[in-house]
N, C-alpha and C positions, 0 to 999 in steps of 0.2 A: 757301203760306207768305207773311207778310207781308215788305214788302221790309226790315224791318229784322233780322228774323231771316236773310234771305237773306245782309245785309251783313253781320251777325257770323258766317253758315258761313263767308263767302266770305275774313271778317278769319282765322277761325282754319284753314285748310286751309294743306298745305304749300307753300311756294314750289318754284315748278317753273318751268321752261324760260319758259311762256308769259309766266308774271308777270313774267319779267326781260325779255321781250321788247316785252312794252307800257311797261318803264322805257326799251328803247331807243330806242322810236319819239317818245316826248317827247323824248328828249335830240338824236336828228338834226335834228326840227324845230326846235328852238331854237339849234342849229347852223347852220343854213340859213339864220335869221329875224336870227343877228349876221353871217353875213357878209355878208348885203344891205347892213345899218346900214353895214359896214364901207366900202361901196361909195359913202355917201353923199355926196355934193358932186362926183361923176364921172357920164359917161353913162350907167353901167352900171345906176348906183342907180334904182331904179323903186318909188314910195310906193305904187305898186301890190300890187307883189309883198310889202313888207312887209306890207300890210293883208290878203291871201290867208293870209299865212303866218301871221300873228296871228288870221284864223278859225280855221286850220288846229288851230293850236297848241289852242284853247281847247276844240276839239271834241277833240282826242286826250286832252287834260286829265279831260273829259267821263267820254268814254269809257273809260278806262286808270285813273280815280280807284281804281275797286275794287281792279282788279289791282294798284296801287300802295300803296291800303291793308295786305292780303295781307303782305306785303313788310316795310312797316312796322311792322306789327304786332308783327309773328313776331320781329323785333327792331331797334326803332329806330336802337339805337347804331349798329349794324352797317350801317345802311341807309345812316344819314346818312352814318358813313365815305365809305361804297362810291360816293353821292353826291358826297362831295366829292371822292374819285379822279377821277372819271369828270370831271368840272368840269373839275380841273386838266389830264386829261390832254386833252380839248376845247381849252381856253386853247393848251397847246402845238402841237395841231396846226393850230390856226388861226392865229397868230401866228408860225408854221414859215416859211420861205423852202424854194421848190422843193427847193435840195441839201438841206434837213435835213429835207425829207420824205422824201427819198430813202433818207436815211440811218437816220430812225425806223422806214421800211416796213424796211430790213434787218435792224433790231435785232429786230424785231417777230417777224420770220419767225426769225431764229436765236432767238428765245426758245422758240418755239414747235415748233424742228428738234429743242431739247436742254433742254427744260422741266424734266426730271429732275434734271438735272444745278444747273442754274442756282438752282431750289427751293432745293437743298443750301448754295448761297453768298450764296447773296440773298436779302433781307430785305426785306417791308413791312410798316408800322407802321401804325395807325390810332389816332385820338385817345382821348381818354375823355371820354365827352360829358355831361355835369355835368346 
């Protein structure tokens, strides 16, 4: 097969486990890659590790494009939402203070002890993307 036909099997198959997992592995590095930035002006900061983490980032891009396509495809609105959860909920845990990590890791785990339940009372929203 030629690779352009590969990349339309590959846009129209369903999304499964893996696809969402090659979305997780760009979103860690790019996690990784702010809170170095975050570090910067202290000893900690190494313009090393950013330049590592920016090959890193470009080759998972690389490689996870297709997986990512997949995704997209299958339904953009829904993708970009899920993207921009994921963003915000990054944003809060990296701008968290130890206790209200602490605090998020409980909530996290009681969502997930009585997921059933909470379904029922709780609500999220996703945008409509124009």
């Amino acid at each position: 097969m030629k690779q352009k036909e590969l990349e339309h099997q590959e846009e129209s198959e369903p999304i499964n486990d893996r696809h969402l997992n090659y979305l997780k592995c760009v979103l860690i590095s790019q996690l990784l890659l702010e809170a170095n930035d975050e570090l910067q002006g202290s000893n900690a900061f190494k313009q090393n590790v950013k330049l590592q983490v920016n090959k890193t980032n470009a080759i998972l891009e690389r490689v996870y494009k297709q997986g990512f396509n997949v995704i997209y495809h299958n339904n953009p609105e829904m993708c970009t939402n899920v993207l921009n959860k994921i963003d915000s909920l990054i944003h809060k845990i990296k701008t968290a203070s130890i206790d209200e990590l602490v605090m998020i890791d409980a909530l996290v785990d009681n969502y997930f002890e009585n997921k059933d339940e909470l379904i029922k009372t709780q609500k999220a929203e996703f945008n409509k993307i124009d």
